[in-house]
FISETI-78101 format. One record per residue (C-alpha): residue in three letters; chain; x, y, z. Coordinates in nm, 3 decimals, padded with zeros to 5 digits. Example, Ala and Ser with C-alpha at 12.3 -4.5 7.8 and 13.67 -1.06 7.14 Angstrom:
<pts>
PT code unit       u       v       w
PT  ALA    A  01.230 -00.450  00.780
PT  SER    A  01.367 -00.106  00.714
</pts>
This chain:
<pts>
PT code unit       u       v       w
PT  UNK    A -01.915  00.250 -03.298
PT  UNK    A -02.289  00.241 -03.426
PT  UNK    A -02.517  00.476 -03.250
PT  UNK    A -02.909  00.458 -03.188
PT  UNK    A -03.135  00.649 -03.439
PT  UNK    A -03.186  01.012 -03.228
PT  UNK    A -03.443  00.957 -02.947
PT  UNK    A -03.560  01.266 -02.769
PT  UNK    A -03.600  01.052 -02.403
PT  UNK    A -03.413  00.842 -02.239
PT  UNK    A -03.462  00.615 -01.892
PT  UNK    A -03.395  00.913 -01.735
PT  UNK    A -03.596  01.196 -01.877
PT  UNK    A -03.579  01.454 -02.172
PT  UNK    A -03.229  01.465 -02.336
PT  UNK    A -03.256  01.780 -02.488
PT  UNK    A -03.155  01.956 -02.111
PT  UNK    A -02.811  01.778 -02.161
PT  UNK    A -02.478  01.986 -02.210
PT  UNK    A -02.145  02.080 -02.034
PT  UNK    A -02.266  02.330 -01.773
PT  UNK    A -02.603  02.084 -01.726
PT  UNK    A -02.547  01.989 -01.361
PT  UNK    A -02.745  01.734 -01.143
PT  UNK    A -02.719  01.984 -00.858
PT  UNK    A -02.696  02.346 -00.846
PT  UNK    A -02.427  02.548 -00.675
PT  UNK    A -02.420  02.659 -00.292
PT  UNK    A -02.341  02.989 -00.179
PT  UNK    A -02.202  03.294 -00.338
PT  UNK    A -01.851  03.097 -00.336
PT  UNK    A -01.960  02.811 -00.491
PT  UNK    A -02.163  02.975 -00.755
PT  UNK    A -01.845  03.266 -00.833
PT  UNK    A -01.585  02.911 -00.865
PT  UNK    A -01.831  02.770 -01.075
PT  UNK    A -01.897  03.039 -01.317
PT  UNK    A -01.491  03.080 -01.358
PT  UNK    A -01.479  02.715 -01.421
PT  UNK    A -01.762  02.754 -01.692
PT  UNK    A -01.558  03.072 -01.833
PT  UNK    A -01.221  02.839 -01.848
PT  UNK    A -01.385  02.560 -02.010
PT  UNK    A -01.543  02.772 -02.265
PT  UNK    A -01.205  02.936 -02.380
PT  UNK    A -01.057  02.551 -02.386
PT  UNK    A -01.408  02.454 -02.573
PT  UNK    A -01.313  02.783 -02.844
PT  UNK    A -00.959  02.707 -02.886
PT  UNK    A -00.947  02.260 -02.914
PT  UNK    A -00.758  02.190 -03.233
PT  UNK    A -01.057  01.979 -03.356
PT  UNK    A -01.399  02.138 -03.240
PT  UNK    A -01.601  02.094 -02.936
PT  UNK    A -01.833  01.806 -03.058
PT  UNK    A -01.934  01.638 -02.711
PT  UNK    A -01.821  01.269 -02.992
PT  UNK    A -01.525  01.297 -03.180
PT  UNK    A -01.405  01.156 -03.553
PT  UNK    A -01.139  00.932 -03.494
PT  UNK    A -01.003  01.013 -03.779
PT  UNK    A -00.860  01.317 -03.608
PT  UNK    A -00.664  01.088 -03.353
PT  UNK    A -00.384  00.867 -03.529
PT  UNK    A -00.324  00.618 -03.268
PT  UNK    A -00.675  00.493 -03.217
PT  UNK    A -00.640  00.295 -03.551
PT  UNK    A -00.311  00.177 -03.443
PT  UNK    A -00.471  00.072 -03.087
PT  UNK    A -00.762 -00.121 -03.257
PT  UNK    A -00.525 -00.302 -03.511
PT  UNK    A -00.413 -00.458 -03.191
PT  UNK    A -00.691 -00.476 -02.987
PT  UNK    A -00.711 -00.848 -02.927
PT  UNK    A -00.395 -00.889 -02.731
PT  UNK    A -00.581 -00.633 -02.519
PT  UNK    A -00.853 -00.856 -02.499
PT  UNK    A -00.601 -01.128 -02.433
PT  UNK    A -00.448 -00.972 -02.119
PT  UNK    A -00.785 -00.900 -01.983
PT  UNK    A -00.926 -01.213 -02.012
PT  UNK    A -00.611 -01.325 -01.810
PT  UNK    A -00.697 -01.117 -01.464
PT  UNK    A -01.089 -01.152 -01.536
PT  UNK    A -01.129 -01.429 -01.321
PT  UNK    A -01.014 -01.243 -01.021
PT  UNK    A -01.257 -00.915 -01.095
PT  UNK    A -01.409 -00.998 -00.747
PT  UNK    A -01.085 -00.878 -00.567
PT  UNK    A -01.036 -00.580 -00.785
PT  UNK    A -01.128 -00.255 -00.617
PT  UNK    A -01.465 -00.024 -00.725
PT  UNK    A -01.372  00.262 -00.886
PT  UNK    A -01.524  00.457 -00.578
PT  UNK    A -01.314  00.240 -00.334
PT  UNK    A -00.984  00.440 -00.510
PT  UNK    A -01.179  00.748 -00.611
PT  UNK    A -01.383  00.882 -00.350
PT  UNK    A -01.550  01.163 -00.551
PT  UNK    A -01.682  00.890 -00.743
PT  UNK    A -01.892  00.813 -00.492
PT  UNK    A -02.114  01.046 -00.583
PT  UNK    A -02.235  00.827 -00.887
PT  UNK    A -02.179  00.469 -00.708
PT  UNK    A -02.101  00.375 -00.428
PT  UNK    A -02.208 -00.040 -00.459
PT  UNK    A -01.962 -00.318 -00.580
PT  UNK    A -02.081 -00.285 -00.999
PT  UNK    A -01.785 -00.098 -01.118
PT  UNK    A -01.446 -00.240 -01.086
PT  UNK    A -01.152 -00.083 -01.213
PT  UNK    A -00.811 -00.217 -01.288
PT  UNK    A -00.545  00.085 -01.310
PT  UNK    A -00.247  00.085 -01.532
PT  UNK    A -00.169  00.449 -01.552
PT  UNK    A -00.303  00.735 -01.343
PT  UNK    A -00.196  01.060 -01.188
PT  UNK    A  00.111  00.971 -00.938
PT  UNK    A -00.006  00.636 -00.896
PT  UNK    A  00.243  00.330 -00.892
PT  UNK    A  00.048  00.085 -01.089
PT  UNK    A  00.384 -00.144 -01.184
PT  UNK    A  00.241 -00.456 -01.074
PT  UNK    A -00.085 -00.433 -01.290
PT  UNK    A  00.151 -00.304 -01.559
PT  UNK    A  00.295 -00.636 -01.546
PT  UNK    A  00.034 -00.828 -01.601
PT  UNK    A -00.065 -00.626 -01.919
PT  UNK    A  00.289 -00.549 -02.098
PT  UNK    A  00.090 -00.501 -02.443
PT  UNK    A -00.202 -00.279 -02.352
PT  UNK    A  00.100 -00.072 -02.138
PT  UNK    A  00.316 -00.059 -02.467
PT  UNK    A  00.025  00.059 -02.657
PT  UNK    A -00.142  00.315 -02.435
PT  UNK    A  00.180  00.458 -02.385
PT  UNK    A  00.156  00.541 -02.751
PT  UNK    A -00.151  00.772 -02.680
PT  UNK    A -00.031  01.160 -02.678
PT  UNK    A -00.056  01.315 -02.327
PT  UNK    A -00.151  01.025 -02.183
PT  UNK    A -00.299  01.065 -01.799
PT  UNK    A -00.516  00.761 -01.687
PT  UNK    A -00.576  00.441 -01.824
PT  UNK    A -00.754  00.118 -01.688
PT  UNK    A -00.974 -00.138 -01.758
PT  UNK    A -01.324 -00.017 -01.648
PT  UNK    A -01.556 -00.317 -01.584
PT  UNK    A -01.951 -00.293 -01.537
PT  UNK    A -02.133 -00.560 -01.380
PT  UNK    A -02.479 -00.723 -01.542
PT  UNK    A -02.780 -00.447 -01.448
PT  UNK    A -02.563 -00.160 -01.331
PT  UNK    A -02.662  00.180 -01.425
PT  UNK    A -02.421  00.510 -01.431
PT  UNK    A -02.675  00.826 -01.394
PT  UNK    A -02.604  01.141 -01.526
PT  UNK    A -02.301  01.361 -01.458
PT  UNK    A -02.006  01.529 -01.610
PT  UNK    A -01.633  01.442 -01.607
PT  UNK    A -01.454  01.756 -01.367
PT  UNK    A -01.200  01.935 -01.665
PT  UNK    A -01.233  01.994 -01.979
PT  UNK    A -00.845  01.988 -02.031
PT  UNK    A -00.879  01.638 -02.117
PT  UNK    A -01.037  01.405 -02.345
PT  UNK    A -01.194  01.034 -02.285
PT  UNK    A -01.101  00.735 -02.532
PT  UNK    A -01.294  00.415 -02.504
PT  UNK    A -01.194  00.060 -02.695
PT  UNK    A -01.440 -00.186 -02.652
PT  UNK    A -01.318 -00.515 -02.496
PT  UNK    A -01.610 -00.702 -02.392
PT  UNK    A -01.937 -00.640 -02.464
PT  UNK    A -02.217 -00.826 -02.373
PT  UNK    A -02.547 -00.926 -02.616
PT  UNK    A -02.793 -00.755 -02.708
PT  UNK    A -02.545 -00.438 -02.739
PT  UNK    A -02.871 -00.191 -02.793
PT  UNK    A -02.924 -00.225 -02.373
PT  UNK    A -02.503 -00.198 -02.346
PT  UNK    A -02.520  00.154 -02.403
PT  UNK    A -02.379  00.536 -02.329
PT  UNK    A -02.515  00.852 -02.378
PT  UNK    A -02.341  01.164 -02.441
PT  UNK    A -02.532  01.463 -02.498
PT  UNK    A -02.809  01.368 -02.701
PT  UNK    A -02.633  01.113 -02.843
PT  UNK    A -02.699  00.719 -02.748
PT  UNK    A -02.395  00.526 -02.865
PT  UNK    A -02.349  00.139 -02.839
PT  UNK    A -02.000 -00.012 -02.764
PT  UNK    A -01.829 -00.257 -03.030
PT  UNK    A -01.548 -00.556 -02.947
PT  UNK    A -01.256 -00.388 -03.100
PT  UNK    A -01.423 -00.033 -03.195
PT  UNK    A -01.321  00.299 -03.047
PT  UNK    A -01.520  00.605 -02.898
PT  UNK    A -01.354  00.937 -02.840
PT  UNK    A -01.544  01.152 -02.663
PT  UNK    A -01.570  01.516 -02.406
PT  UNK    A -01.684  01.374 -02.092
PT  UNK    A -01.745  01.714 -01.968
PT  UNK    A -02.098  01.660 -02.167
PT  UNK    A -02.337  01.512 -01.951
PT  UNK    A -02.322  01.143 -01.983
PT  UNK    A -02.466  00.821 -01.845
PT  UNK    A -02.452  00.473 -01.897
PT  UNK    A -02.642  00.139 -01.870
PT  UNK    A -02.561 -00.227 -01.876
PT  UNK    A -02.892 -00.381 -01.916
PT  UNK    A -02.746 -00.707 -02.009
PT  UNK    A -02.640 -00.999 -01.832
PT  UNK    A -02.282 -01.012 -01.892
PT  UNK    A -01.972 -00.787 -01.779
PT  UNK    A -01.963 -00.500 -02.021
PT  UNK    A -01.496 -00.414 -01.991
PT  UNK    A -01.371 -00.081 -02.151
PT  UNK    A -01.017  00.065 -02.205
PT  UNK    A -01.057  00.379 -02.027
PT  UNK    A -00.820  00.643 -02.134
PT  UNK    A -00.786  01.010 -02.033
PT  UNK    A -00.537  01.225 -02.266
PT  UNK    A -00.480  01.573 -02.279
PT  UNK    A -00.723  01.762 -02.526
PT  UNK    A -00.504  01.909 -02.802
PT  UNK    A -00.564  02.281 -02.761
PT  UNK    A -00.381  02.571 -02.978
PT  UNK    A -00.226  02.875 -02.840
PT  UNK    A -00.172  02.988 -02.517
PT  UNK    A -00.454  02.805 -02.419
PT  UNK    A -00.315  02.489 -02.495
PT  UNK    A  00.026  02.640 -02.306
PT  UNK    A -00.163  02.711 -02.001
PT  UNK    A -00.386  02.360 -01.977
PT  UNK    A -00.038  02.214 -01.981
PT  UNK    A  00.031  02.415 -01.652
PT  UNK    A -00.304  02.315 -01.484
PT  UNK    A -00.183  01.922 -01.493
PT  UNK    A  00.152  02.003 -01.321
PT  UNK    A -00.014  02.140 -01.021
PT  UNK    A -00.248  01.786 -01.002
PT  UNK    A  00.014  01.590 -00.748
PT  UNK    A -00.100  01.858 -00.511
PT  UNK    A -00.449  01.796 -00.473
PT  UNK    A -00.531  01.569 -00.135
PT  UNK    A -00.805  01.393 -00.360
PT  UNK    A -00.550  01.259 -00.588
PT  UNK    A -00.301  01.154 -00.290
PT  UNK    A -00.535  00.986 -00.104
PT  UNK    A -00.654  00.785 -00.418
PT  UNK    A -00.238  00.631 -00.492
PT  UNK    A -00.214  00.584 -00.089
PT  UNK    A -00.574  00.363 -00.148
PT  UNK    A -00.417  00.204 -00.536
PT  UNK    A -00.083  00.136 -00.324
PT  UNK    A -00.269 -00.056 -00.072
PT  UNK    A -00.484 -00.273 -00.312
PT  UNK    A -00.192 -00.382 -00.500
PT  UNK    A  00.037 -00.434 -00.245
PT  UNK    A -00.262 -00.668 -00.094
PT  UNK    A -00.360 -00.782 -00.444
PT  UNK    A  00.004 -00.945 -00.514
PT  UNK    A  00.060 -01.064 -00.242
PT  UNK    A -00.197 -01.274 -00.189
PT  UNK    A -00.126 -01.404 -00.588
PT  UNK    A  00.265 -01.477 -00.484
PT  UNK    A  00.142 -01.615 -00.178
</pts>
């Protein structure tokens, strides 16, 4: 993954004001400020105890499997390239994800799910047995889809909602020039590679642009972070509760729909 020499600005101001507790919007209320500032304490103790550093970019090197993944990343590319032609009918990411919608709520970002939270993704599964075999490989494995940008669209700043987990990106298709097919994290500008990997804390503010004219496709992959100690114990215990939350059941009921819709319209 190459990276931009260090600017100080970016399209969307100074970067130096970017970090993990740099919000767009500041906190509401006495509650929302006293849940915030135990969020901020939590994070901090997961920041102080990850087995390799809080970097907001990580060395792959630390992570095994991403050399593994890229070895074989053109079968991924193969099984992409299969369901590309029907992007159009694939759902935006905010369309399954409705706290998305606070970053995008247009048609620009497309997501194909093969593993997330309680969803039943077996259909798209199907169509991708390689990328499933191999993403199944990653170590506390949570979500992972193919994340599709359309030509022009822009992601503005925010932060991922838990540190407890780690992003990994593999580069699938990326559109020329790559210097306007970018992503920032922190004060770092990185540019995606065809067959390169990015592992990365997307609790650090983050943003991204596809100032190109072509679809810019990503593995997306959320894994747990590898934490020592009790921490570690305890972040483990935060991901059991997760089938409670409403957000995440109303997301499968709104994956469960699309696919059902999705294939049978194709076996139709």
């Amino acid at each position: 993954m190459s990276s931009a020499a260090n600017p100080t600005t970016d399209d969307f101001g100074p970067l130096e004001k970017y970090s993990r507790t740099h919000r767009i919007r500041a906190p509401k209320g006495v509650g929302q400020k006293m849940a915030l500032g135990l969020k901020d304490w939590w994070e901090a103790r997961i920041a102080r105890d990850s087995e390799f550093g809080d970097p907001p970019i990580y060395d792959n090197a630390d992570f095994p499997w991403v050399e593994e993944i890229e070895a074989e990343w053109r079968d991924i590319r193969e099984e992409l390239d299969a369901i590309m032609d029907r992007r159009s009918e694939m759902p935006s990411f905010h369309e399954i994800l409705s706290q998305v919608s606070t970053i995008t709520t247009d048609n620009n970002w497309k997501t194909f799910f093969l593993f997330a939270p309680g969803m039943d993704c077996e259909g798209n599964r199907r169509k991708c047995p390689k990328t499933t075999e191999l993403v199944q490989k990653i170590p506390g494995l949570k979500t992972a889809m193919f994340s599709i940008l359309s030509p022009g669209k822009e992601i503005p700043p925010h932060r991922g909602p838990y540190a407890g987990v780690l992003r990994y990106h593999l580069g699938l298709m990326i559109p020329e020039p790559r210097e306007k097919c970018r992503i920032r994290i922190g004060n770092e500008i990185r540019h995606w590679e065809e067959g390169k990997s990015i592992v990365f804390d997307d609790t650090w503010n983050h943003q991204v642009w596809n100032h190109t004219e072509g679809y810019r496709v990503v593995l997306f992959v959320d894994f747990i972070r590898p934490i020592k100690g009790f921490t570690g114990w305890l972040n483990q215990k935060v991901f059991k509760l997760e089938d409670a939350a409403p957000f995440l059941r109303a997301a499968r009921e709104r994956q469960k729909a699309w696919e059902k819709n999705f294939y049978n319209q194709m076996d139709g």
